[in-house]
C-alpha positions in Angstrom: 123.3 97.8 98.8 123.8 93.7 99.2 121.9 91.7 97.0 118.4 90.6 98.4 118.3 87.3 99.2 114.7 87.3 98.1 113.0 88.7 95.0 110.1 89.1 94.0 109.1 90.7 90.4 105.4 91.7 88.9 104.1 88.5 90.7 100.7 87.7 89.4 98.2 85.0 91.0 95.0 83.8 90.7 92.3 81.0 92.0 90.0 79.8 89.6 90.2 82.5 87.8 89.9 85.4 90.9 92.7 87.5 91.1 94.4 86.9 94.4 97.9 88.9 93.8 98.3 91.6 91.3 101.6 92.8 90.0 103.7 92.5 93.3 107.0 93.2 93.7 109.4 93.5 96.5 112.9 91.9 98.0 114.5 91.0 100.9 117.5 91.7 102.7 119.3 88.9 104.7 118.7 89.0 108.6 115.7 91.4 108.1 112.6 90.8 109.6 109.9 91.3 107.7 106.1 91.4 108.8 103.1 91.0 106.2 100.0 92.6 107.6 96.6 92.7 105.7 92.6 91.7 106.6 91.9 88.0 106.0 91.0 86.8 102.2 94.4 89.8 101.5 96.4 87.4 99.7 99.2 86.9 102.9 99.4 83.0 103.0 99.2 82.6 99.4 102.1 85.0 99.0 104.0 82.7 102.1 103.0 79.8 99.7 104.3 81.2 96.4 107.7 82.0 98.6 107.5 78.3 99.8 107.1 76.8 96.0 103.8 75.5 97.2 102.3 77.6 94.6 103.6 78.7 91.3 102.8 82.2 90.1 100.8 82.7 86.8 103.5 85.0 85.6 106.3 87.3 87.1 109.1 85.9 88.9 110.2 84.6 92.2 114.1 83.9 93.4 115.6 82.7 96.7 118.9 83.1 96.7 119.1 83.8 93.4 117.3 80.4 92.3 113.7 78.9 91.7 112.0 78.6 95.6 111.7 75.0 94.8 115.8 74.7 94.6 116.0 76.9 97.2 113.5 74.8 99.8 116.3 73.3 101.8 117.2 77.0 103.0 113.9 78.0 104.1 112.1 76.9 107.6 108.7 77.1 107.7 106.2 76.9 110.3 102.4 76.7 108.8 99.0 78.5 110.9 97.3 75.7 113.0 99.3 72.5 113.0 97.1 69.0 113.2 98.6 66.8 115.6 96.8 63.9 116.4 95.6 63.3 120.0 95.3 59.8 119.9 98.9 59.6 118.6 101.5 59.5 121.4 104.0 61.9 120.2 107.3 63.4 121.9 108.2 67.0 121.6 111.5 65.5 120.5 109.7 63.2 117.4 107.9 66.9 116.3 111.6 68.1 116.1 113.0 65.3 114.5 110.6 65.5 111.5 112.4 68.1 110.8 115.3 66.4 110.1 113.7 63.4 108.3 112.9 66.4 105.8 116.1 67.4 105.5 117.6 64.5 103.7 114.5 62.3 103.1 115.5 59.3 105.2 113.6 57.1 107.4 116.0 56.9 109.4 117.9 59.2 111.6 121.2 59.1 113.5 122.7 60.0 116.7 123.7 63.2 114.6 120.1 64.3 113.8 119.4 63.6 117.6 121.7 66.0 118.7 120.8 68.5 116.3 117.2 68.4 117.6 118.1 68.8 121.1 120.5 71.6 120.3 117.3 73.5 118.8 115.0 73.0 121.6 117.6 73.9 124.3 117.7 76.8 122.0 114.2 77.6 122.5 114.2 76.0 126.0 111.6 73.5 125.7 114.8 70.7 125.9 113.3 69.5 129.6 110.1 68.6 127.5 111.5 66.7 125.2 110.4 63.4 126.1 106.4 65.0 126.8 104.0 64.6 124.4 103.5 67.5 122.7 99.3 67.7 122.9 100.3 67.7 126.8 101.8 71.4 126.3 100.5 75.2 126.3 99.5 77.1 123.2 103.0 78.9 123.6 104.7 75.8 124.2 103.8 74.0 121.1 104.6 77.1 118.9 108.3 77.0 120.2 108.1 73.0 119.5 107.1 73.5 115.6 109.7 76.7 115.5 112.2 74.2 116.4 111.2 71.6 114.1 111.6 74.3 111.4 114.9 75.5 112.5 115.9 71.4 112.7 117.7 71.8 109.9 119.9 75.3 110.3 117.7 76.9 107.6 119.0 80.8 106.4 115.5 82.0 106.3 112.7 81.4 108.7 108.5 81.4 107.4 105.7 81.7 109.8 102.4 82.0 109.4 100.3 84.0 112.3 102.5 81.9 115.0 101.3 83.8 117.7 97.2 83.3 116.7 96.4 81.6 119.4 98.5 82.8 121.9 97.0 85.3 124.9 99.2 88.5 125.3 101.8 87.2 127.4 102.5 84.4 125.0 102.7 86.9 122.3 105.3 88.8 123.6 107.2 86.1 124.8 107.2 84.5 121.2 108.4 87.6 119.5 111.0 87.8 121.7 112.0 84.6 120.7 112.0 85.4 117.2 114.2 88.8 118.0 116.8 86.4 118.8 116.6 84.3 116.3 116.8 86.9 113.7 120.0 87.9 115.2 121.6 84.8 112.8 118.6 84.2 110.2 116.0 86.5 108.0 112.2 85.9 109.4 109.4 86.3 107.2 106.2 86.3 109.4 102.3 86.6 108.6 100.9 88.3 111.7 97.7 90.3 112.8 99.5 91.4 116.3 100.3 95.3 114.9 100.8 96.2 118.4 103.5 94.5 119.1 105.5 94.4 115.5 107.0 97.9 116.2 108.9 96.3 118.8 110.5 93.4 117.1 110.2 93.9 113.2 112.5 95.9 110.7 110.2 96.3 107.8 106.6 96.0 107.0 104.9 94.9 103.9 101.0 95.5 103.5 99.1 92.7 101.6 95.8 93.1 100.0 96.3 91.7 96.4 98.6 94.1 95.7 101.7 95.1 98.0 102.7 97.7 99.8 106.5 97.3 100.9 107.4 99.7 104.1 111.5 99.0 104.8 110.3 100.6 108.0 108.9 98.6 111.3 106.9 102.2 112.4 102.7 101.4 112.0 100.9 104.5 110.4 98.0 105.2 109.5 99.0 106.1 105.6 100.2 102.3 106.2 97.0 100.7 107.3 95.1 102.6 104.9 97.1 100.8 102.0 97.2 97.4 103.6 93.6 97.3 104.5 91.7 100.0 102.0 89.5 101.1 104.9 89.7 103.1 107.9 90.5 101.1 111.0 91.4 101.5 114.9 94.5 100.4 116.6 92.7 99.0 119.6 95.2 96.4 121.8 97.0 93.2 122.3 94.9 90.8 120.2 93.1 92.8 118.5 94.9 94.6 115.7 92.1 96.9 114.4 88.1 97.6 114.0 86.7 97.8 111.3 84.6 100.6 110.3 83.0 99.9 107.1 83.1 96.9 104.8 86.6 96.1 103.0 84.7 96.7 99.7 88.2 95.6 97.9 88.6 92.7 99.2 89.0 89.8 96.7 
């Protein structure tokens, strides 16, 4: 087997002194798509956040590409839950994309290079006709491919979201993750998502957050799965809405 691109060894995390992550361990193989699942408070976005060098562990170990994620942070994309744009603030689709590249090598100033290489990415996504709207003018769906873009600006090897498709109706959903199917054809995805009833579809592996982690390298959604992601027994319902609950997640940090 090739060496995983990410690793992740006895990872331990906490907030103030609660224990958000316990002991996790996994890796990542390049161009894989992988799809953390878990109830809310489960420890997902802080895990996306350790990966990210936003947060440092309280002990174990994290690599990207066999370095610290904060070396490694040029190579990874990432596109956070519920992005603030401002309303009043007149903003192009193409300006969201450009940020991007203003990240990439920290200049306030960007050339006819950068330029192209935004356009490239939202022809990519096609959203390129929009590039001159302002982006609180767009759909739900719209905007989601707008910030993908901006976090594929800068040709990144792996690819972070977190819940992209939240606020997204069905449709939009499946739309998006079809998106993201292509884009994995060239780059490893990461993605926090509540949308079970689609992943099966799209993902290649599964990994079951809920301060500790249950790695699947499989995309299929059992029951055994959900049982060890959420610690309760739940109800694949529909588009939307991943599960019910049937008692209290008495686990739950």
């Amino acid at each position: 087997m090739s060496t995983p691109i990410v690793e992740v060894e006895n990872v331990n995390f906490s907030y103030h002194g609660l224990t958000v992550l316990e002991d996790v361990s996994f890796s990542v193989q390049e161009k894989e798509f992988l799809a953390f699942i878990g109830p809310n408070g489960g420890g997902k976005t802080t895990l996306i956040k350790l990966l990210l060098g936003l947060l440092k562990p309280d002990s174990g170990k994290i690599r990207i590409y066999g370095t610290s994620p904060e070396k490694a942070a040029h190579r990874v994309g990432y596109v956070p839950q519920d992005v603030a744009i401002n309303k009043a603030f007149p903003i192009s689709v193409l300006d969201v994309v450009l940020m991007g590249r203003l990240r990439f090598h920290g200049k306030t100033r960007l050339s006819k290079f950068d330029k192209k290489a935004a356009r490239n990415v939202l022809a990519e996504l096609e959203m390129l006709d929009y590039q001159n709207r302002r982006i609180d003018d767009l759909s739900g769906g719209q905007k989601e491919r707008v910030f993908i873009a901006r976090a594929l600006a800068t040709d990144p090897d792996i690819l972070v979201l977190d819940e992209p498709t939240a606020s997204l109706d069905t449709t939009g959903r499946t739309e998006l993750y079809a998106i993201l199917k292509e884009i994995n054809k060239t780059k490893t995805i990461i993605v926090v998502t509540h949308d079970m009833m689609v992943l099966s579809s799209y993902v290649s592996s599964v990994a079951c957050v809920n301060r500790s982690v249950h790695y699947h390298d499989d995309a299929e959604i059992t029951e055994e799965m959900i049982q060890e992601g959420y610690h309760c027994p739940v109800e694949l319902i529909a588009h939307g809405i991943p599960h019910r609950i049937l008692k209290t997640h008495e686990d739950e940090p």
